[in-house]
C-alpha positions in Angstrom: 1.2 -14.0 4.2 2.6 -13.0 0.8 4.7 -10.5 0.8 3.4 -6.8 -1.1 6.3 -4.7 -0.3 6.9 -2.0 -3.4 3.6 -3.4 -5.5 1.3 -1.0 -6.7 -1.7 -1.1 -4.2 -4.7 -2.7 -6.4 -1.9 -5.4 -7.1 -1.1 -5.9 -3.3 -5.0 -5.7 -2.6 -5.9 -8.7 -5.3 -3.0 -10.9 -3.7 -3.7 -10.3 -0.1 -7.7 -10.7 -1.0 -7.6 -13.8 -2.5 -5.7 -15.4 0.7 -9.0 -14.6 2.4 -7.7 -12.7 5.3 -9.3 -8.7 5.9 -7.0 -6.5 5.2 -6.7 -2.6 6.2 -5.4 -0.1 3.8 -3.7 3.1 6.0 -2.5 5.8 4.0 1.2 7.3 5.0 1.7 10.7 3.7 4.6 13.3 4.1 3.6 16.9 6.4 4.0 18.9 3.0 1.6 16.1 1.0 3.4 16.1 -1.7 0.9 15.0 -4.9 1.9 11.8 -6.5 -0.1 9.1 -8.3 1.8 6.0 -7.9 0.4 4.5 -4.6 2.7 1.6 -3.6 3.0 -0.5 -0.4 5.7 0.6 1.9 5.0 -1.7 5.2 2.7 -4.2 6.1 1.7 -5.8 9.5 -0.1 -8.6 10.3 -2.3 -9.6 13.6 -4.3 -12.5 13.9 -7.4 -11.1 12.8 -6.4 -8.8 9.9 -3.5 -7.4 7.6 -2.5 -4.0 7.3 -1.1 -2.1 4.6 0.3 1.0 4.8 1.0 3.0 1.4 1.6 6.3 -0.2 1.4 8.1 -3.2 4.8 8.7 -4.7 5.3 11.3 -7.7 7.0 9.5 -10.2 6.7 11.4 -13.7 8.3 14.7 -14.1 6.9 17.4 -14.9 8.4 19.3 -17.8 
């Protein structure tokens, strides 16, 4: 399994596609829901039948 940790999600999804193993996208998001447009892996797991990647959507430009 390659490893996606801190890859922007299309990126991680392309890599862990073209091993040819399903993979499950799970969004994580914070109780306040902060809006952000960076989505990015932050864990992934992986059973015998699938992969799963967890992500979020981080905030990174400032607003001025």
């Amino acid at each position: 399994m390659t490893n996606v940790l801190g890859l922007d999600l299309e990126t991680a999804e392309n890599l862990l596609t073209a091993e040819g193993k399903p993979i499950r996208l799970v969004e994580v998001r914070s109780k306040k829901g902060g809006k952000g447009d960076d989505r990015r892996v932050i864990k992934m797991t992986e059973t015998e039948t699938e992969t799963v990647v967890y992500w979020s959507a981080f905030k990174t430009e400032i607003d001025a």
